[in-house]
C-alpha positions as CSV (number, residue, x, y, z in Angstrom):
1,X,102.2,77.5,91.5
2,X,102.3,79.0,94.8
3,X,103.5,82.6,95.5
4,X,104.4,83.9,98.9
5,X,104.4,87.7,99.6
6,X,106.5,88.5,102.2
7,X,107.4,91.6,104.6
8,X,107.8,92.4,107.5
9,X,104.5,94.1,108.9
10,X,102.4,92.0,106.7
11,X,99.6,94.9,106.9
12,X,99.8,96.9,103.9
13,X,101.8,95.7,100.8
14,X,101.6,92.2,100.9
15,X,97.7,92.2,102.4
16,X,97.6,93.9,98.8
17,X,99.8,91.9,96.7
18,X,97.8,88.6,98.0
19,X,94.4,89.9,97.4
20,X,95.5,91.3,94.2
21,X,96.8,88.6,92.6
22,X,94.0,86.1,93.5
23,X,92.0,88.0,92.1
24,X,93.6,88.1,89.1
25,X,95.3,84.7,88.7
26,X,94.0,81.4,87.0
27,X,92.7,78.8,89.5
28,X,96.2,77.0,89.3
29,X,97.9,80.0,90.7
30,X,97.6,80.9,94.3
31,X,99.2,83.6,96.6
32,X,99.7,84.2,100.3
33,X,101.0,86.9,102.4
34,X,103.2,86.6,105.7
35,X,105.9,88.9,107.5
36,X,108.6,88.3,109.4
37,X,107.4,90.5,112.3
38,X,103.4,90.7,111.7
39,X,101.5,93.5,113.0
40,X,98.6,91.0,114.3
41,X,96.1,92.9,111.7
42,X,95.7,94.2,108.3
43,X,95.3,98.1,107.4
44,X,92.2,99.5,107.0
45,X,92.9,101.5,104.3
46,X,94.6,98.5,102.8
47,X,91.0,97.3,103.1
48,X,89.2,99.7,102.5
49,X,91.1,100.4,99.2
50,X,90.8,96.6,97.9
51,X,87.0,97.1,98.3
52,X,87.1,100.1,96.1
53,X,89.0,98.1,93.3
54,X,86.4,95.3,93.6
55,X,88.8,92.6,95.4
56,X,87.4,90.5,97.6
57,X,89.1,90.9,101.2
58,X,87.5,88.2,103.2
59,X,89.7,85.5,104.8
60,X,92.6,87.8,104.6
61,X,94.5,88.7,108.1
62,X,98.3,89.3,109.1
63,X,100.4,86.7,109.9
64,X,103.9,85.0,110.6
65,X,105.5,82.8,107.8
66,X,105.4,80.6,110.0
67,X,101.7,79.7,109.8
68,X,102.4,79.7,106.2
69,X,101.3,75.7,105.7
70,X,102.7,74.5,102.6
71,X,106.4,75.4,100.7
72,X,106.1,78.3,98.4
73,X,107.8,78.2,94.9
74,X,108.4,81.9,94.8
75,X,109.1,84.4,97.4
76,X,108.1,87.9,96.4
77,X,109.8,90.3,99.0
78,X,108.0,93.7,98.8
79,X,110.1,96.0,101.4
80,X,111.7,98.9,100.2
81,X,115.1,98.8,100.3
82,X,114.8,103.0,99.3
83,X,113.1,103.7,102.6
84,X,116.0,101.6,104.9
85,X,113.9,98.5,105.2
86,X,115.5,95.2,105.6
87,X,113.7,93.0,104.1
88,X,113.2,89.6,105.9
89,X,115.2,86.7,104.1
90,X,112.8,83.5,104.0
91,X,114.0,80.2,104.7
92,X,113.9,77.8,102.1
93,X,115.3,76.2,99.6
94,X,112.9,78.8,96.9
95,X,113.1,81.1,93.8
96,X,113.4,84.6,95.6
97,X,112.8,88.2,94.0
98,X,112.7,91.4,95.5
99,X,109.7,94.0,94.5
100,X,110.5,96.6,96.5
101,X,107.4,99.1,97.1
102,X,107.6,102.5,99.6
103,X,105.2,101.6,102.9
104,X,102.1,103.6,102.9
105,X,101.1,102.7,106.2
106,X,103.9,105.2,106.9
107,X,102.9,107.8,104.8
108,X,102.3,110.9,106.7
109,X,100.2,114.4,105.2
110,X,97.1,115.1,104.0
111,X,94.0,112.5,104.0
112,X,94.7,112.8,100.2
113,X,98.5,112.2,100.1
114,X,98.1,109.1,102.7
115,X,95.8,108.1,100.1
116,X,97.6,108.4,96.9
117,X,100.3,106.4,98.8
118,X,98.1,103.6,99.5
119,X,96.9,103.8,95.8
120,X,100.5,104.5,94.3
121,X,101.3,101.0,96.2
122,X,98.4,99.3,94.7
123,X,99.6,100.7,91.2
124,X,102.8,99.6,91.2
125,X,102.0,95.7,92.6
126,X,99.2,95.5,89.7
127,X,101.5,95.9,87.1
128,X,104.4,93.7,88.4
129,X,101.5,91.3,88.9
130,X,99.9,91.3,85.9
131,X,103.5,91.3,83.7
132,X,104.0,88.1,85.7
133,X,101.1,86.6,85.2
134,X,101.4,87.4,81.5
135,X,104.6,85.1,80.9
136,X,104.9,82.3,79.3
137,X,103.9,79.1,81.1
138,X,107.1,77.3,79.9
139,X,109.3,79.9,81.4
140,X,108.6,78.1,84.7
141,X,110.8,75.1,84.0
142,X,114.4,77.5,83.7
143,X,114.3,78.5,87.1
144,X,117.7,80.8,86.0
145,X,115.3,82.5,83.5
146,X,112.0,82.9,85.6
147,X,114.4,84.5,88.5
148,X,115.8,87.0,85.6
149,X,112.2,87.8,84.5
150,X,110.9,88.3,88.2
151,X,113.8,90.6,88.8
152,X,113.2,92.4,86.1
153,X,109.5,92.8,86.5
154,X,110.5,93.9,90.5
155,X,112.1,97.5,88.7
156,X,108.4,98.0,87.1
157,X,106.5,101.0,87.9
């Protein structure tokens, strides 16, 4: 199984979501990250924030979906549509679900509220990922079913 995380920047959230669930996911379970318009590098504190959760962050860097070598099964769109993002629409005949999540790397305040943005992003993507990877394995053969459940695990907090 091979999830794609997709936005547009490809700096922040799906750096995160990436890292986070290949860190959590069984061997057979892979993730990458791309955007539609990639910033050319990741966030520090996306990095730095990984780190602090024990994630390893190495080979991880910002890129086009078009670098993206081989056909995702599931594209995990991670813009918000709250904040007026338009979320890029990937091309491909895949099972699509939107997890929209606010964009710290556009949080503005204290060091502490840019922080808690950072981690609130983190927060929310761990649990969507982990409900995921807590489904049933059979689930995967009704793809009407598996895009209900993805939807619905897109409105956790």
């Amino acid at each position: 199984m091979r999830i794609l995380f997709l936005c547009t920047g490809n700096s922040c959230r799906s750096i995160i979501a990436e890292a986070t669930f290949n860190h959590l996911a069984p061997a057979d379970m892979r993730a990458q990250s791309a955007g539609s318009h990639p910033t050319g590098e990741v966030h520090p504190r996306s990095i730095a924030l990984l780190q602090a959760k024990g994630i390893a962050t190495t080979g991880y860097f910002s890129k086009s979906w078009d670098e993206i070598g081989e056909t995702p099964d599931i594209v995990i769109t991670v813009c918000s549509n709250a904040a007026g993002e338009t979320c890029p629409a990937y091309l491909g005949n895949v099972l699509r679900a939107h997890w929209g999540v606010d964009d710290p790397a556009k949080a503005t305040g204290t060091e502490a509220e840019i922080a808690a943005s950072f981690e609130q992003a983190y927060r929310i993507l761990r649990t969507r990922i982990e409900a995921f990877l807590k489904l049933e394995s059979t689930i995967y053969q009704d793809r009407v079913a598996l895009q209900t459940v993805l939807q619905q695990i897109g409105q956790l907090s």
